[in-house]
C-alpha positions as CSV (number, residue, x, y, z in Angstrom):
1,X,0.0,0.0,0.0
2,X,1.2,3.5,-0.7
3,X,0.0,6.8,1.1
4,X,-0.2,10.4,-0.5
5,X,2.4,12.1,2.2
6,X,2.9,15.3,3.1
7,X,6.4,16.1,4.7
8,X,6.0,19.4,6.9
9,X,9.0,21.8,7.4
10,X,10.7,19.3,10.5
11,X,10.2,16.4,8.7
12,X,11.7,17.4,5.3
13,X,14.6,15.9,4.0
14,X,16.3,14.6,1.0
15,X,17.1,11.4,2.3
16,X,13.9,11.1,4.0
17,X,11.9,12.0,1.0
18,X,13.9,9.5,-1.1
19,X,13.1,6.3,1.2
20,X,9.5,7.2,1.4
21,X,9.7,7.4,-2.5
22,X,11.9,4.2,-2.9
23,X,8.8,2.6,-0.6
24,X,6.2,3.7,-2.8
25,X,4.7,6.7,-1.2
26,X,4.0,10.2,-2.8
27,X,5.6,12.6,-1.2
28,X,5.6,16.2,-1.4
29,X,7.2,18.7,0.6
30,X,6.8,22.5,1.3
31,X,9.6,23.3,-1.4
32,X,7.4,21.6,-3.9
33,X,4.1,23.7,-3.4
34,X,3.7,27.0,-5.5
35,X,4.1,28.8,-4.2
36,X,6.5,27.3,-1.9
37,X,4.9,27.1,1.7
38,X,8.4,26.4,3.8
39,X,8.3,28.7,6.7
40,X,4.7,28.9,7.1
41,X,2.8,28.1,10.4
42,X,1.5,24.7,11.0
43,X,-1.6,25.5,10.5
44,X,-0.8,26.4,6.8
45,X,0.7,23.5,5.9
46,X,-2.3,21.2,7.7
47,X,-4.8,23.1,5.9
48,X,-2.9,22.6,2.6
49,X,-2.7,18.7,3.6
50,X,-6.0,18.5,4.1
51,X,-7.1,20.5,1.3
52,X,-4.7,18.2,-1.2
53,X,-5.6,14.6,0.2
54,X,-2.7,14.1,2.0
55,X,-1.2,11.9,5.3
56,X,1.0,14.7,7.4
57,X,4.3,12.8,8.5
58,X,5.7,15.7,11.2
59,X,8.4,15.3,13.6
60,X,6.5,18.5,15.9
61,X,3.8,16.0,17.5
62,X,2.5,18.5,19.8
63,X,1.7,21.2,17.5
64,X,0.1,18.7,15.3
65,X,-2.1,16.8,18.0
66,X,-3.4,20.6,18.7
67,X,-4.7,21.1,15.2
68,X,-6.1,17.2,14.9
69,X,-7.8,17.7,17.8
70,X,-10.0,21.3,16.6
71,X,-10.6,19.4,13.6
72,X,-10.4,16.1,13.3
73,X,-11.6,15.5,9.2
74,X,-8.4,15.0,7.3
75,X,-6.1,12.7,5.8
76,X,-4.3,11.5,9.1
77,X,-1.6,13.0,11.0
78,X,1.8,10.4,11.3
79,X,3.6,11.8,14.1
80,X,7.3,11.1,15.6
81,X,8.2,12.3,19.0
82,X,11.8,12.9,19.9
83,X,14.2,13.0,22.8
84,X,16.9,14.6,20.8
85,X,19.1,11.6,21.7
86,X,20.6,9.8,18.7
87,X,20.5,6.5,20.8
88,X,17.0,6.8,20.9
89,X,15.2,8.8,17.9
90,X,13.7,7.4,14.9
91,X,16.3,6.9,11.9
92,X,14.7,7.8,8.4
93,X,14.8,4.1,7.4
94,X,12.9,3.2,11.0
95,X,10.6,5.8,10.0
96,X,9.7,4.3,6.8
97,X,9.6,0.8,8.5
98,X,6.3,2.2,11.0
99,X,4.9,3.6,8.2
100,X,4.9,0.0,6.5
101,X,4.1,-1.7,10.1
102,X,1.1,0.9,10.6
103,X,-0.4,0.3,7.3
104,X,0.0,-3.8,7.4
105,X,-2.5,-3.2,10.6
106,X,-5.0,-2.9,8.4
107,X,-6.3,0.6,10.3
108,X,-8.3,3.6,8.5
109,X,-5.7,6.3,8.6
110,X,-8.0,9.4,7.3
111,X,-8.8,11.5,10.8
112,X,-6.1,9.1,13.1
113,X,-3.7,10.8,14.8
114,X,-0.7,8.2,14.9
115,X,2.7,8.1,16.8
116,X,4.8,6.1,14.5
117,X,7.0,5.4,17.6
118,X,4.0,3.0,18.9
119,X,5.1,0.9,15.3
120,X,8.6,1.0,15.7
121,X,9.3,-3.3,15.3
């Protein structure tokens, strides 16, 4: 299965967007909105997810749980939470994995809120 992804300003990065491509996800990213929406609130960018049909993969949880929580009708929110410990934070590739491990469970995605660390195996 393959998800329409939208990579918000903390999430964004080359490598990043490359696996999700490599695993068959459409991914686009602030830079590749015109025009371009890198910068913007979160707000902004969850209301151009929503308004474009896509799955929010964001690294800021909290900001994120806020706005799923006013209005819950969108796309689904992927969500990774950080201790800013290398040790402990989600690699790229493990990110990609709990993407694949959260889809094979077979759940509705569209208007979830989802910690991807809860699918890290």
């Amino acid at each position: 299965m393959s998800l329409a992804l939208y990579l918000d300003d903390c999430a964004f990065s080359h490598e990043l967007k490359q696996l999700l491509l490599e695993a068959g996800h459409d991914v686009e990213t602030p830079f590749d909105v015109h025009p371009p929406l890198s910068g913007e609130d979160d707000a902004v960018h969850f209301a151009h997810a929503k308004a474009v049909g896509r799955v929010i993969l964001t690294l800021n949880p909290r900001d994120f749980k806020e706005l799923h929580n006013q209005n819950p009708d969108h796309p689904g929110i992927l969500a990774v939470y950080q201790d800013n410990d290398p040790t402990k934070d989600m690699s790229y590739r493990q990110i990609v994995k709990a993407i694949a491990n959260l889809e094979g469970t077979g759940v509705t995605i569209a208007g979830g809120f989802w910690s991807l660390n809860a699918y890290r195996w």
